[in-house]
C-alpha positions as CSV (number, residue, x, y, z in Angstrom):
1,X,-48.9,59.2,43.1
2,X,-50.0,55.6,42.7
3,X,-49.8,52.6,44.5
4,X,-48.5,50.0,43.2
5,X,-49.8,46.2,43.4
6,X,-48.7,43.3,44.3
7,X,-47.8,40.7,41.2
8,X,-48.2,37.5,42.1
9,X,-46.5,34.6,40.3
10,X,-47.5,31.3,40.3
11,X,-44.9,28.4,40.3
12,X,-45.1,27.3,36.5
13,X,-44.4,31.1,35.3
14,X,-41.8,30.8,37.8
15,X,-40.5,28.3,36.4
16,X,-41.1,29.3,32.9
17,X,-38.7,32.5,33.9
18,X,-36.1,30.6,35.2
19,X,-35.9,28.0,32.4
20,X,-35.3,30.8,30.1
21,X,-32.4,31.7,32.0
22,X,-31.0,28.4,32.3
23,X,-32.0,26.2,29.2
24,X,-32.2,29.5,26.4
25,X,-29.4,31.1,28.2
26,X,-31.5,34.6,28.4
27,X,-29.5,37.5,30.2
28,X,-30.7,37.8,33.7
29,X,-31.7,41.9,33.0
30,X,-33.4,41.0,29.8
31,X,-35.8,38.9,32.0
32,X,-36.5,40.8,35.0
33,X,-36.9,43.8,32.6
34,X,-39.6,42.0,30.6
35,X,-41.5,40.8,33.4
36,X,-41.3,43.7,35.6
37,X,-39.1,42.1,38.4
38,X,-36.2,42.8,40.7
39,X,-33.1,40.6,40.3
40,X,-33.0,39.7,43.9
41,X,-36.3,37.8,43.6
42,X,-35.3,35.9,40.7
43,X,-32.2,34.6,42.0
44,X,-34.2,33.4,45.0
45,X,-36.6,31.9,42.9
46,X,-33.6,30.0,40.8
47,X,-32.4,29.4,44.4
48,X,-35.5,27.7,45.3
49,X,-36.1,25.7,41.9
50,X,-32.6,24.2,42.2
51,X,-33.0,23.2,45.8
52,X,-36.5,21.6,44.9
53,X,-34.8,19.6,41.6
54,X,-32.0,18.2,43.7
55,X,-34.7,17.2,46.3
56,X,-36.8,15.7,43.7
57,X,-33.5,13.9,42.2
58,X,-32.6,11.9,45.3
59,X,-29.7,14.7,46.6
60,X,-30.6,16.1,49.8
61,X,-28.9,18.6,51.7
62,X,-27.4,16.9,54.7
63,X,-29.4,17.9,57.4
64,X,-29.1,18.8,61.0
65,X,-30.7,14.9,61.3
66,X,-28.6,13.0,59.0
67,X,-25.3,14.6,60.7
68,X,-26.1,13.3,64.0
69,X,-27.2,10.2,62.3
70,X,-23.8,9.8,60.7
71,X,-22.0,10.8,64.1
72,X,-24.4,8.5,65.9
73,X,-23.0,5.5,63.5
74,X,-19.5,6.4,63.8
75,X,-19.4,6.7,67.9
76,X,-21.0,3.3,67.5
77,X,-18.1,1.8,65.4
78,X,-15.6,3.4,68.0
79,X,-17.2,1.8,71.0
80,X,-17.7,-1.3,68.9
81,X,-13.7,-1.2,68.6
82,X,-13.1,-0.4,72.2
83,X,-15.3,-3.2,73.3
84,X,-13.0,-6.1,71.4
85,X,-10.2,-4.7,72.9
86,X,-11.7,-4.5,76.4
87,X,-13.0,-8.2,75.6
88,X,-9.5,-9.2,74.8
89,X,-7.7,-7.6,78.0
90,X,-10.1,-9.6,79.8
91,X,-9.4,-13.0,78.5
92,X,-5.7,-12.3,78.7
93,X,-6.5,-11.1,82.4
94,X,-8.7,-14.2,83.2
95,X,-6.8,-17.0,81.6
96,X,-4.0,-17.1,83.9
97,X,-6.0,-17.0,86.6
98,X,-8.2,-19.5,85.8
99,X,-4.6,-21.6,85.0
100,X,-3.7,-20.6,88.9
101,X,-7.0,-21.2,90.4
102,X,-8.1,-18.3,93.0
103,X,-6.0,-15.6,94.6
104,X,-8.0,-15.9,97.5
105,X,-8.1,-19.6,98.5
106,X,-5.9,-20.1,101.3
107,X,-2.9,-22.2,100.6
108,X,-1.1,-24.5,102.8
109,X,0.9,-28.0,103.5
110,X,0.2,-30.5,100.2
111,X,-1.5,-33.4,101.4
112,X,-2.6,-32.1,104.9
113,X,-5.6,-30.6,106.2
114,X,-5.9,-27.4,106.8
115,X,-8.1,-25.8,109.9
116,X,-11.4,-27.0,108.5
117,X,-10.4,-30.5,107.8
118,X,-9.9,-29.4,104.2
119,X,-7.1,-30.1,101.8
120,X,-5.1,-27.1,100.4
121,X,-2.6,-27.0,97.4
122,X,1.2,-26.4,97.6
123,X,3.7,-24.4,96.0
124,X,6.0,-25.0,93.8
125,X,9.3,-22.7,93.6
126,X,11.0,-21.7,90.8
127,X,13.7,-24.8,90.9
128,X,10.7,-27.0,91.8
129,X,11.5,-27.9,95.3
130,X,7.7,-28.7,97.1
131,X,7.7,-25.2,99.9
132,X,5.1,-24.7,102.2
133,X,2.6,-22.0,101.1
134,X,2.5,-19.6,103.5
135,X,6.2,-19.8,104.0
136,X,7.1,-15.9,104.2
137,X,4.2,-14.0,103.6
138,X,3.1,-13.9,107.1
139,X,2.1,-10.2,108.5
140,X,5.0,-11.0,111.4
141,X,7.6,-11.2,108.8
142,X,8.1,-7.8,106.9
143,X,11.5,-8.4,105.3
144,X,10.6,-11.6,103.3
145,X,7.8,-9.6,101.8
146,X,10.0,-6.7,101.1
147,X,12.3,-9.1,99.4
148,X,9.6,-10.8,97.4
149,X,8.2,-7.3,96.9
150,X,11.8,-5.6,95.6
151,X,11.9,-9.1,93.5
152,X,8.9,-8.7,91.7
153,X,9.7,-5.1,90.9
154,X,13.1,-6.6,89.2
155,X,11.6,-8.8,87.2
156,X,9.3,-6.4,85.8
């Protein structure tokens, strides 16, 4: 019994067995028969030439690389989105208070000096009449706030 050897191709009569396949339209068994080769290996090596054309041509596979790249780009547009609409919340949560001044300056009387020889602002009500600031919203008087509280939730 003999052993056999090892043929070795090189790429051009690769290629030269491939192109008859595809450009002369040559039968498959007709060309593995000739040059003494199993089917298998010349599919992979049409495999292999069609892979390398398209690289050559500018039409890569996607990658592993570009995926992420393209998911990278499109997580960027979504927090780009997210951001303007944070950014606008924010302005339509600071304008009015900038329009109100601070929730945590103390208010009291209009015109008169408060404990550290400060003036304060006033408040007006709803019909306009001048009120006292702190009128109501002292810890001692729970029921005003309730009220206030229960009319806020009304309103709503």
């Amino acid at each position: 019994m003999s052993k056999r050897t090892r043929r070795r191709y090189t790429p051009e009569q690769k290629a030269a067995l491939v192109r008859q396949h595809v450009v002369d339209k040559k039968p498959v068994s007709e060309i593995c028969s000739a040059a003494q080769l199993q089917s298998s290996v010349f599919y992979k090596w049409e495999r292999d030439l069609l892979v390398a054309a398209s690289m050559f041509a500018g039409h890569r596979t996607p990658s592993r690389e570009q995926e992420l790249e393209a998911k990278i780009a499109a997580l960027e547009t979504k927090l780009a989105r997210k951001d303007a609409i944070i950014a606008e919340v924010s302005e339509e949560y600071v304008r009015p208070k900038k329009r109100l001044g601070s929730p945590d300056r103390r208010l009291g009387r209009p015109g008169h000096p408060g404990r550290r020889g400060g003036f304060r602002a006033g408040i007006q009500r709803a019909d306009g009449a001048a009120r006292d600031a702190g009128g109501g919203l002292a810890g001692h008087r729970p029921r005003q706030v309730a009220r206030l509280a229960a009319a806020l939730w009304q309103g709503q």
